[in-house]
C-alpha positions as CSV (number, residue, x, y, z in Angstrom):
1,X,-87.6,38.3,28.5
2,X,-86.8,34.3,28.9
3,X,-90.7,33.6,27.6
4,X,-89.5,34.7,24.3
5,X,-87.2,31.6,23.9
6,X,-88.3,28.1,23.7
7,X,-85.9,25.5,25.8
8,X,-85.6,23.6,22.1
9,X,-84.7,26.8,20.7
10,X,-81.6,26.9,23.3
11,X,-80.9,23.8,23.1
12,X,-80.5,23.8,19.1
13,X,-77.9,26.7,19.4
14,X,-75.8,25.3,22.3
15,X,-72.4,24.8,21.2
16,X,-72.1,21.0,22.2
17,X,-74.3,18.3,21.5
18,X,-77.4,17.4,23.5
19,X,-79.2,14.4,24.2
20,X,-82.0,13.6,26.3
21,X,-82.9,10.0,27.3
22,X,-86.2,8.7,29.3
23,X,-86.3,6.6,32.1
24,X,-87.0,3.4,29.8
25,X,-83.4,4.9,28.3
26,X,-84.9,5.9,25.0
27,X,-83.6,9.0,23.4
28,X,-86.6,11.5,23.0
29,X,-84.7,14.5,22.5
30,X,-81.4,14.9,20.3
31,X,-80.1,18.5,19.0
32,X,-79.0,19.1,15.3
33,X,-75.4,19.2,16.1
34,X,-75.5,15.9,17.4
35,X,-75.8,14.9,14.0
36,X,-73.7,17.1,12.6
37,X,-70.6,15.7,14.6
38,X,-71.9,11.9,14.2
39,X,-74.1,11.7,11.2
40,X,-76.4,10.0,13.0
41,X,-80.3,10.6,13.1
42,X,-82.6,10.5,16.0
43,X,-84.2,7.5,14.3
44,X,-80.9,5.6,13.8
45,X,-80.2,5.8,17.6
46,X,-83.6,5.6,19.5
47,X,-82.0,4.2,22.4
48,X,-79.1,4.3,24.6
49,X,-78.7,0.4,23.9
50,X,-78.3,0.8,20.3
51,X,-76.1,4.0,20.9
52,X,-73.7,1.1,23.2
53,X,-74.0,-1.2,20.1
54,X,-72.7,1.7,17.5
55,X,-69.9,3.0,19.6
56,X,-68.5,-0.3,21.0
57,X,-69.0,-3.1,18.9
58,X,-67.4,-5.7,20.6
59,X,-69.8,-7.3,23.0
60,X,-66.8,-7.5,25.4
61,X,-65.6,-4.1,25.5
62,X,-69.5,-2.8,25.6
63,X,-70.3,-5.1,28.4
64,X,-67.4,-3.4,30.4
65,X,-67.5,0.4,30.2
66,X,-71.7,-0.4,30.7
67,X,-70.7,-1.9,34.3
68,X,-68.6,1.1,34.5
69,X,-70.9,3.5,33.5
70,X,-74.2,2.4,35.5
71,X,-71.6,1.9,38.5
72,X,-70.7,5.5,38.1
73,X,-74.2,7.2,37.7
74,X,-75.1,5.4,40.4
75,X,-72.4,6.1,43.2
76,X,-71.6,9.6,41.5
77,X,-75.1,10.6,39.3
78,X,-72.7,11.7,36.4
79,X,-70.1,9.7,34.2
80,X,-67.3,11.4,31.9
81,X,-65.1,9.6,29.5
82,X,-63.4,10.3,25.9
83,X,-64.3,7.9,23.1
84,X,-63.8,7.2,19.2
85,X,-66.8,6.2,17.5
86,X,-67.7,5.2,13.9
87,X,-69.3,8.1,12.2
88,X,-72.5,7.4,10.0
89,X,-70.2,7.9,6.9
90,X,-67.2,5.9,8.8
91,X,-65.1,8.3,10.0
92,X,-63.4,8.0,13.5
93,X,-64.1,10.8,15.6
94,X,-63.1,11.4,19.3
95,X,-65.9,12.4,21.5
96,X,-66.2,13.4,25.7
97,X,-69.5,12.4,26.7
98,X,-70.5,13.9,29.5
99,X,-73.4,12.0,31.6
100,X,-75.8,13.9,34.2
101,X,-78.4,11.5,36.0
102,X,-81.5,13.8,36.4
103,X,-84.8,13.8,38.2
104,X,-86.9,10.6,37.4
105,X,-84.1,8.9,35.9
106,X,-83.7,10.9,32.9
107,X,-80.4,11.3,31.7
108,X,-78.6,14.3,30.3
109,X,-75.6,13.8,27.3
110,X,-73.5,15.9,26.5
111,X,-71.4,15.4,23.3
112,X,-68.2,17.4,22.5
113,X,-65.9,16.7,19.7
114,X,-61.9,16.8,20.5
115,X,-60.7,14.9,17.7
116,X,-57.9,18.0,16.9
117,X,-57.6,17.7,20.6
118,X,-56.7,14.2,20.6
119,X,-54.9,14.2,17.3
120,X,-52.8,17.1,19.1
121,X,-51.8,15.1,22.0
122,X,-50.5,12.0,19.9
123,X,-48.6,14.3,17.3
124,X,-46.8,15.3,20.5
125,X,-46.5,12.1,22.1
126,X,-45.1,10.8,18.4
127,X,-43.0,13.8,17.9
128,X,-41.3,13.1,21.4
129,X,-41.0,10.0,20.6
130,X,-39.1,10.8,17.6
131,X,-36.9,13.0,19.5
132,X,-36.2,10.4,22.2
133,X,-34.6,8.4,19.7
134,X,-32.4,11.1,18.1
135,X,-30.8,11.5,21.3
136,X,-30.1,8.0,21.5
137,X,-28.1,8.1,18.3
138,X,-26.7,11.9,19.1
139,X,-25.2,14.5,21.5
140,X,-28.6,16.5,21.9
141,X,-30.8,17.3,24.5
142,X,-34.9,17.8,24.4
143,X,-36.9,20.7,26.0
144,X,-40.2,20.9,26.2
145,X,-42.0,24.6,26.8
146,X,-45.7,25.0,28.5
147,X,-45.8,29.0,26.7
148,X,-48.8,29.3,28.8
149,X,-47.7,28.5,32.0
150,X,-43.6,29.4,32.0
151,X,-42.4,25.1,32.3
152,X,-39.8,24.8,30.8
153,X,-38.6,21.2,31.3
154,X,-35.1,19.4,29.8
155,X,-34.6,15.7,29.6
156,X,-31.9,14.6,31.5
157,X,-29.6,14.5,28.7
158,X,-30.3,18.1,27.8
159,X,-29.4,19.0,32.0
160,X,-26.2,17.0,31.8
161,X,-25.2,19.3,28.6
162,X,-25.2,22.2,30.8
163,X,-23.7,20.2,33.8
164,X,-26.8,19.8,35.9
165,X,-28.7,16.8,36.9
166,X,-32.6,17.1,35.6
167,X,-33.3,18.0,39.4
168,X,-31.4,21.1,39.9
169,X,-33.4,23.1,37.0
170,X,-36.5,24.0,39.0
171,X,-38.8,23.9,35.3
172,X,-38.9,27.8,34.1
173,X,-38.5,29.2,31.6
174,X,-37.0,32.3,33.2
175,X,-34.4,29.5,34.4
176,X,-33.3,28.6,30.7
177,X,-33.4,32.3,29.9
178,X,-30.4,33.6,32.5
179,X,-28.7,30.9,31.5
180,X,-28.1,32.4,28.2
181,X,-24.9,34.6,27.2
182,X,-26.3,38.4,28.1
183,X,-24.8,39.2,24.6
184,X,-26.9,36.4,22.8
185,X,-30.1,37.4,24.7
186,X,-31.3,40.5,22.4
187,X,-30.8,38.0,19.6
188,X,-33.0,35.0,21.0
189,X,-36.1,37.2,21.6
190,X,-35.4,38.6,17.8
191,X,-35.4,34.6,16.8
192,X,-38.6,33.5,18.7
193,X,-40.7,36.5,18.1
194,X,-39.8,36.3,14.5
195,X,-41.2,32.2,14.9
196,X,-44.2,33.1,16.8
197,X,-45.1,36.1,14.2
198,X,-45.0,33.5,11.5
199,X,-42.0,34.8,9.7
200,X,-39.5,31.6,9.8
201,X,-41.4,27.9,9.8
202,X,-39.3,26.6,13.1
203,X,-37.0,28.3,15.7
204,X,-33.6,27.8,15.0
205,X,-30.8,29.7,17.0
206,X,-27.3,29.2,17.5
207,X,-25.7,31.3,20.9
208,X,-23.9,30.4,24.0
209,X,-25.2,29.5,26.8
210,X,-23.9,29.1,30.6
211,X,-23.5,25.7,32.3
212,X,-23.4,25.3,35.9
213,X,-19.3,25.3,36.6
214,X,-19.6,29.0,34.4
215,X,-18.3,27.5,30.9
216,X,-19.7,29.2,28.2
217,X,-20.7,26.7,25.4
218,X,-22.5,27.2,21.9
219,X,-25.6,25.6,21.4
220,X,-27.9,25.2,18.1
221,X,-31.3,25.6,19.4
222,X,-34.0,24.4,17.1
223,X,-38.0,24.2,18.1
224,X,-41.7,24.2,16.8
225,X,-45.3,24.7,18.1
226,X,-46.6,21.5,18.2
227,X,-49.8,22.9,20.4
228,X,-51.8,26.0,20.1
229,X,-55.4,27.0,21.5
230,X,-58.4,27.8,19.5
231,X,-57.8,31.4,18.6
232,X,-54.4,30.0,17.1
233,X,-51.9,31.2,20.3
234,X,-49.1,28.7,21.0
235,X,-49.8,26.5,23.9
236,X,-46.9,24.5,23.5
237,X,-43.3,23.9,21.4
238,X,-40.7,21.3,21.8
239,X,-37.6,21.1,20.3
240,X,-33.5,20.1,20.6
241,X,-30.4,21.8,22.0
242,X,-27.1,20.9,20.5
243,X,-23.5,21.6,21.1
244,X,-21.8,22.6,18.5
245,X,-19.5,24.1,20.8
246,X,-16.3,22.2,19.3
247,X,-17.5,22.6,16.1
248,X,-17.6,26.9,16.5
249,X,-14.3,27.1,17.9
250,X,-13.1,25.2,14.6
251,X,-15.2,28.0,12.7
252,X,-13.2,30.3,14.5
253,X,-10.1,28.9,13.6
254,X,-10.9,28.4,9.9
255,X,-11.8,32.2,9.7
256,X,-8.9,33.1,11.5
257,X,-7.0,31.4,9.1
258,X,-8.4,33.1,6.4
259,X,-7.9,36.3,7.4
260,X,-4.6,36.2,9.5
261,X,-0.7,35.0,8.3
262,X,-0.3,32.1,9.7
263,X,3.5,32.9,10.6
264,X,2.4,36.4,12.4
265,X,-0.7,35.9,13.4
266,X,-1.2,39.3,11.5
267,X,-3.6,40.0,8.8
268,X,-3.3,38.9,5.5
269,X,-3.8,40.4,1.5
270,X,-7.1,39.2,1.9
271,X,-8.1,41.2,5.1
272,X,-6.2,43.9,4.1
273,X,-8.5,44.2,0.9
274,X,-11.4,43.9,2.6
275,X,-10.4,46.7,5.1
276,X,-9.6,49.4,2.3
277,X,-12.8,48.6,0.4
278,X,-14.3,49.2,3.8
279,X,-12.7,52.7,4.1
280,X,-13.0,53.6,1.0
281,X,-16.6,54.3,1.9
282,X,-16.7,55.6,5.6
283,X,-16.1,58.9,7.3
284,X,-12.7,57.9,9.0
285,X,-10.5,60.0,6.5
286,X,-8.0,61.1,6.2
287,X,-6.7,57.3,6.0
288,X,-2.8,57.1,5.7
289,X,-1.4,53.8,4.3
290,X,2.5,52.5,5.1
291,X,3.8,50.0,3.5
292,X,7.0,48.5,4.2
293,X,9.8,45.9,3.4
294,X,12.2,44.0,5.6
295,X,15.7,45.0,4.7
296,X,18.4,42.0,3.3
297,X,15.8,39.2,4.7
298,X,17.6,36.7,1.9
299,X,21.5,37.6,3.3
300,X,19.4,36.7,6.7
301,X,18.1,33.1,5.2
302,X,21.3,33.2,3.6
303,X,23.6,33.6,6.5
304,X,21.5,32.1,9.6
305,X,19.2,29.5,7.9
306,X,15.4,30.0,7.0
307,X,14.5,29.6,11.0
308,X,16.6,32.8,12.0
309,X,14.6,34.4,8.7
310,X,11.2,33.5,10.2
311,X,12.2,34.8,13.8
312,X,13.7,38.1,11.8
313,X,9.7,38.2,10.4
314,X,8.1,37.5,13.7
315,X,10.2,40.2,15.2
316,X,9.3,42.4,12.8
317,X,5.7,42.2,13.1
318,X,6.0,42.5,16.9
319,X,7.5,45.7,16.7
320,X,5.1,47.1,13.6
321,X,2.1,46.5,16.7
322,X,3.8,47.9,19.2
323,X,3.8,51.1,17.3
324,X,-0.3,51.5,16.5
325,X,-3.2,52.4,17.7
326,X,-6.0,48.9,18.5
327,X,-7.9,50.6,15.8
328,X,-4.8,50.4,13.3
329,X,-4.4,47.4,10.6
330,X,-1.0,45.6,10.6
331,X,-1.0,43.4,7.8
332,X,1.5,41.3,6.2
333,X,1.4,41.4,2.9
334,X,4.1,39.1,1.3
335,X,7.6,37.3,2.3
336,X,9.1,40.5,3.8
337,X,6.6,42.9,3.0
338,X,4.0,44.4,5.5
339,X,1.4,47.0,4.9
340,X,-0.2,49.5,8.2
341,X,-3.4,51.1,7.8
342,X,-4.0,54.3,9.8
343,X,-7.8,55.2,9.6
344,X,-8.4,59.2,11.1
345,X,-4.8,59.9,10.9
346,X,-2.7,62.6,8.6
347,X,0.1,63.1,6.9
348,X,2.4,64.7,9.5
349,X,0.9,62.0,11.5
350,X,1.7,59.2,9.5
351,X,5.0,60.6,9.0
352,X,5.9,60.4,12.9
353,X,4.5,56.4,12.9
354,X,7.3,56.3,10.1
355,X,10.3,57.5,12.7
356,X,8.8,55.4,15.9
357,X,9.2,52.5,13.3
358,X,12.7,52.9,12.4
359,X,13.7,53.5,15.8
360,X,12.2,50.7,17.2
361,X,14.3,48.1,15.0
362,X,17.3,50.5,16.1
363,X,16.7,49.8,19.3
364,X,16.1,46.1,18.7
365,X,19.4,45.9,17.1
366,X,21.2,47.2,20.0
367,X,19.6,44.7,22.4
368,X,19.9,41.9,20.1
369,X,21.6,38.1,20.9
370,X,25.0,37.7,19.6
371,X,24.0,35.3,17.0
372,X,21.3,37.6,15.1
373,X,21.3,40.0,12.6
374,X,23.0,43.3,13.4
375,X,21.1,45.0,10.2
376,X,17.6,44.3,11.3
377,X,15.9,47.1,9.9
378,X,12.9,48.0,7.5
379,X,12.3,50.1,4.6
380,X,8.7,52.4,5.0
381,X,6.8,54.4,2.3
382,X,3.7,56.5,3.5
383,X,0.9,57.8,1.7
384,X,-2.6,59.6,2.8
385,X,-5.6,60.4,1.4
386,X,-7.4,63.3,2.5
387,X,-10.9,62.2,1.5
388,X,-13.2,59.7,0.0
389,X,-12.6,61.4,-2.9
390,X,-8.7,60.3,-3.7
391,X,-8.8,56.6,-4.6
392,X,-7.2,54.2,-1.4
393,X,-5.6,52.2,-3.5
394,X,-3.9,54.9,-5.5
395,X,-2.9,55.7,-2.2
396,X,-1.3,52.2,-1.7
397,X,0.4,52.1,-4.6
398,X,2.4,55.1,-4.1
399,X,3.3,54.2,-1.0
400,X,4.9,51.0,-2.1
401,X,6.9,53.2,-4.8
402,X,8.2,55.5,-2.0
403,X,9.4,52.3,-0.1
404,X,11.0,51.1,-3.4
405,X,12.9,54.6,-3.8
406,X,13.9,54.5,0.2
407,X,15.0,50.6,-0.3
408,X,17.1,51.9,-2.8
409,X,18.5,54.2,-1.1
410,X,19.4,51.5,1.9
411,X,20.8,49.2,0.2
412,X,23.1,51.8,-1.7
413,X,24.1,52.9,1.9
C-alpha cells in the first residue's frame, strides 16, 4: 500500500515545513509550505549559511545562536528554538525550528509557524500588565483562570480582599467557586455560560462572596478570554474582582429610602402604588384594603410639641404591624394617614383586622406614661374586592370615604 506514495509526495502534504540539508549544508530539498509561510524559494536559500544571513542579520547575533546551534547538534543531535524572521515580502513572522542531525550529517528542519501563538502570549503579558497597574491606582484584585486545567490563581491584592494571604488559596478554581454566596452561585454559571456561548462580549457579575473570617462582601467580577485553542475553546481568561461592597449597602439604603417613610420605617405612597398595580393582576383575591387616620394628631402637636406628635406616629405604626400577617402591606400614606393591604383575605376578615386595631390603641392608652395622650386612637375604613374584576383602587377610594364618615363620627363623640 506505502509503494503507491512517493516520500516527496508526503512530504509536500505534511502539515509543517520541511527542509533537508546535505552534508556540505546545502539545502537540496525544501517543501512548498516552506514557502508559503516565508516566501522564500529554494533558489533564494540554497544554503543553511544564507538561511543564517536572512534570519539574523547582525553578524553579532548570527555568530552567537551558530555557536549555540552547532554546540547543540553536537552534544544533543537536535536543536529547538523560536525565532522572527523577515518574510520575502517583509513581514515578521515567528517560527520554531526544529533541528534533527541525521545519518551522514544530513540535517532535518522542521518549520512551524506560531506567530498567533506568540502574539497570544504578549497580548496576555500586555493585558496583565495593564491590569497590574490598575490595581496600583484602585481597590481591585486580578485572577487569572487556566479553563483547561482548573488554576485559578489571585494576585496578592485580590487574596487580601477576601482576607487571605496569596498562599492559603491552593490555585482552583473549585476554591473560588465555594467561596461564592450559595444564593449567587446559580447566577454566576448563568453569567459565564452566557460569555463562553458568545452571547455578552466580557463576563461581568456582581454577587457576594465569602472571605476567610465568614463576611459576606459584594464583588463586581469582570473577565475575558484572552486565550483559546485552535478549534476556538477558551484556554485562558483573566480579569478583576472589585468591592463594591460599601457601595451596595448605600444602594440598599437609597432604595430603602425610596420605598419606606423615613419616620416609620413603613412603606411609602410610592410602594403602596406599586403593590396594588401588582395585585391588580395576580390570583391573591379577594384583596381587602384599610385605610386609616390618626385621631386629633394636631391637638397632639398642639398640646405636647411636634416630638410627642412623631412618637404618637411611631406608635401608631408599631401597633398597625403588630396586627398583620408578614405577607400584609402597612403603609403610611400621609401626616396621619396609613393605608393596610390584605392580599387573600375577605370581607368578614378584614372586618376583624378592623376591631384588633381599635383595641390595640385601647390597650395602649391604658398602659400609657402620664405625660401622653390619653385619646390615642385611629379612625379605619375597610373595603374588599372580590376579584380582578372590581377595580383596587375603586376599592381604595371607598375605603378612605368610610374612614371619613367614621372620623366624623369620632370627633362628634
Amino acid at each position: 500500500m506505502l509503494e503507491r506514495f512517493s516520500l516527496k509526495n508526503i512530504l509536500e502534504n505534511m502539515t509543517m515545513g520541511v527542509i533537508l540539508v546535505d552534508s556540505d549544508r546545502n539545502l537540496i530539498y525544501m517543501n512548498q509550505l516552506v514557502t508559503e509561510i516565508t516566501g522564500y524559494e529554494i533558489e533564494d536559500v540554497n544554503t543553511l549559511e544564507k538561511g543564517f544571513q536572512i534570519i539574523f542579520p547582525d553578524p553579532d547575533k548570527r555568530k552567537e545562536i551558530k555557536n549555540i546551534f552547532n554546540v547543540k547538534l553536537k552534544d544533543r543531535g537536535y536543536y529547538n528554538a523560536v525565532f522572527p524572521i523577515k518574510t520575502k515580502y517583509g513581514k515578521i513572522k515567528y517560527l520554531e525550528f526544529r533541528i534533527n542531525l541525521l545519518e551522514d550529517d544530513y540535517l532535518l528542519i522542521n518549520l512551524v509557524n506560531v506567530s498567533e501563538r506568540i502574539a497570544q502570549a504578549k497580548e496576555l503579558k500586555e493585558t496583565k500588565e495593564r491590569l497590574e497597574m490598575a490595581v496600583e491606582a484602585a481597590d481591585i484584585g486580578i485572577w487569572d483562570w487556566n479553563i483547561k486545567t482548573g488554576k485559578f490563581q489571585y494576585n496578592e491584592h485580590g487574596a487580601e480582599m477576601l482576607g487571605f494571604e496569596k498562599n492559603e488559596l491552593d490555585g482552583e478554581f473549585s476554591t473560588w467557586k465555594n467561596l461564592i454566596y450559595e444564593e449567587d452561585k446559580e447566577l454566576i454559571e448563568q453569567k459565564l455560560a452566557e460569555y463562553f456561548n458568545g452571547e455578552t462580549d466580557t463576563f461581568i457579575s456582581e454577587h457576594r462572596i465569602k472571605t476567610k473570617s465568614g463576611d459576606i462582601i459584594w464583588i463586581r467580577n469582570i473577565g475575558r478570554i484572552v486565550e483559546v485553542d485552535q478549534d476556538g475553546s477558551p484556554l485562558r481568561a483573566i480579569g478583576v474582582h472589585i468591592n463594591i461592597d460599601e457601595y451596595k449597602k448605600r444602594e440598599k439604603e437609597i432604595e430603602f429610602l425610596s420605598f419606606h417613610d423615613e419616620l416609620t420605617g413603613l412603606y411609602n405612597r410610592r410602594y403602596l402604588e406599586n403593590e396594588i398595580e401588582r395585585l391588580s393582576e395576580s390570583r391573591k383575591y379577594p384583596v381587602s384594603i384599610i385605610v386609616g387616620d390618626l385621631d386629633k394628631l394636631k391637638k397632639v402637636n398642639d398640646t405636647f410639641g411636634h416630638k410627642a406628635g412623631d412618637e404618637y406616629i411611631v406608635n401608631s405604626a408599631r401597633i398597625l404591624e403588630s396586627v398583620v400577617r408578614n405577607e400584609d402591606i402597612v403603609a403610611r400614606t400621609g401626616g396621619d394617614e396609613f393605608v393596610i393591604l390584605l392580599p387573600e383575605t375577605d370581607r368578614s376578615t378584614a372586618i376583624k383586622v378592623c376591631e384588633r386595631i381599635r383595641r390595640r390603641f385601647t390597650d395602649y392608652n391604658a398602659h400609657a406614661p402620664e405625660n401622653f395622650s390619653k385619646e390615642f386612637s385611629i379612625s379605619l375604613g375597610s373595603c374588599t374586592a372580590e376579584s380582578s374584576e372590581e377595580d383596587l383602587g375603586i376599592c381604595y377610594n371607598i375605603a378612605d370615604q368610610r374612614m371619613y364618615v367614621n372620623k366624623e363620627k369620632n370627633d362628634r363623640g
